[in-house]
Structures are given as C-alpha cells and as structure tokens.
C-alpha atoms as one frame of an Amber mdcrd trajectory, in Angstrom:
protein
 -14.599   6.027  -9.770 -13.220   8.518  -7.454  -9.293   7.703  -5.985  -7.071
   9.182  -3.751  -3.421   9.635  -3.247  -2.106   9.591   0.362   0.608   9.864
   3.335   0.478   8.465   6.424   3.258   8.995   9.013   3.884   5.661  10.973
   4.859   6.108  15.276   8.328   5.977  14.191   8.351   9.322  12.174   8.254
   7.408   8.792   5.721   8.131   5.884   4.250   5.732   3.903   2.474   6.523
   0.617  -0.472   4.865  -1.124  -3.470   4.997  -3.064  -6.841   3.914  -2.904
 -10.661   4.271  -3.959 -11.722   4.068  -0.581  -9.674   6.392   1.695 -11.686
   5.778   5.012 -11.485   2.173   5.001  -8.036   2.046   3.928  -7.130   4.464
   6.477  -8.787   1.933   9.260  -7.026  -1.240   7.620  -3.934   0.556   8.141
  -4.714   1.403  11.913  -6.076  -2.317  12.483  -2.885  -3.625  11.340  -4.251
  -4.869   7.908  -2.486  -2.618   5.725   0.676  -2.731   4.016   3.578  -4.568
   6.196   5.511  -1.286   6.651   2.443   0.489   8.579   2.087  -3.188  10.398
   4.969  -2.865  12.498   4.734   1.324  12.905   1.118   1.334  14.581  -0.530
   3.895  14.995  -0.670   5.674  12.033  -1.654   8.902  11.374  -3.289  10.815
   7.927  -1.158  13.478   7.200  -1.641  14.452   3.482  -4.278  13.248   0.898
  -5.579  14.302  -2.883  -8.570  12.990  -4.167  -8.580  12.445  -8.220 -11.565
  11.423 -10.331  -9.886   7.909 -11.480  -7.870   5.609  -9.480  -5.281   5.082
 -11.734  -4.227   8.826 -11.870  -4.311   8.426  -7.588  -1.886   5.552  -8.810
   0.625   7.260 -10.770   0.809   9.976  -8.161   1.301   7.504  -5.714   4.538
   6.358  -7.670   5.389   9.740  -8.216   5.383  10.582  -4.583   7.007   7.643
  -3.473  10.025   8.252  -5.335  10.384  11.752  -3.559  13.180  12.488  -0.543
  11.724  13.034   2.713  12.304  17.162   2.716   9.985  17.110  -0.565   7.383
  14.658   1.255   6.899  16.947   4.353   7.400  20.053   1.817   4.029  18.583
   0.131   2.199  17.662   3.634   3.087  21.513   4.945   1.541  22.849   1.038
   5.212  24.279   0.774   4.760  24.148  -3.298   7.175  26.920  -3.593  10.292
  24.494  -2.289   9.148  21.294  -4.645  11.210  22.440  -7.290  14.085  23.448
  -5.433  13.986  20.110  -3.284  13.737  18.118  -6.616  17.314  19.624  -8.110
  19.959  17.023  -8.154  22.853  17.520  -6.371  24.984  14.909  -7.694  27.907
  16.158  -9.346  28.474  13.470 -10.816  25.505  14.501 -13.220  27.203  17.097
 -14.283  30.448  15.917 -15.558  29.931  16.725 -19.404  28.844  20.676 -18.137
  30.942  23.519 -17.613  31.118  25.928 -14.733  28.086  28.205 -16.058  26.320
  24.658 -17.004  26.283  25.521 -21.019  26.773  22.093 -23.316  30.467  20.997
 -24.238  30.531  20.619 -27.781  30.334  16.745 -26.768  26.715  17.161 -26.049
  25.625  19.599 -28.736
C-alpha cells in the first residue's frame, strides 16, 4: 500500500503536516472542513509539498519527522532547498554546548 507524506499551508500562512494512503481524498477532507481541527479553522488550504512512499507507515514516520522541523526548514523542503536542511537543522542553543570548548573539542569530562 502506497502512502504519502504532505504539507499544506492553511489561509493564515501556517503549514500543517500529515500523512495518508489516499492523498486526493485527504486533500478534499481538508478543503471541506473534515480534516484535522487545525486546517478546520484555516480554510482554504492549499498542497504545497508531498512524497509518495511505498508503505504508509514510512509516510508516517516522515510525517513525525517533518513535523518536528522549524518553519525555515519546512519552506526550505517545499522550495527543494536540500542544500540548507542541514544548516537549518544546527542547534543554536548555547546552552548545548556548555561541556565544549571554543574550537568544540571534548573536555576531558566528556571523553
């Protein structure tokens, strides 16, 4: 069974991310207002971004995957910007790096 991944951007400029094994349909459930509650209240929505996988649990995990990403790396991914997904993933909490020196080599804490 065929799945896909996919975006949708909602009338108020926000994306919402799902799966499915049936990407037409779901796409017109979401534009009927029978979709998920956050597309509900953001009508009309529009496709922006899809990938199709050959099982819908790998659409799934995607899904997750992509959900958990900031904005920048969501529209990096819709505008097939792979060369700025790694860059947009880097944490820039410096908190994170407490336990690093300047260059970012291991204290012997770590080692």
């Amino acid at each position: 069974m065929f799945g896909w991944m996919y975006i949708l951007e909602c009338s108020d400029g926000s994306f919402y991310t799902g799966s499915t094994n049936n990407l037409t349909l779901k796409f017109e459930q979401h534009q009927n207002g029978e979709g998920a509650n956050h597309t509900k209240s953001r009508l009309p929505v529009k496709l922006v971004y899809f990938e199709e996988f050959n099982r819908i649990d790998l659409a799934f995990y995607r899904e997750k995957q992509v959900q958990g990403w900031s904005r920048a790396k969501k529209i990096a991914l819709i505008q097939n910007r792979h060369c700025d997904l790694n860059r947009l993933a880097e944490c820039n909490n410096d908190s994170h790096f407490r336990n690093r020196d300047v260059a970012g080599s291991q204290t012997r804490d770590e080692e």
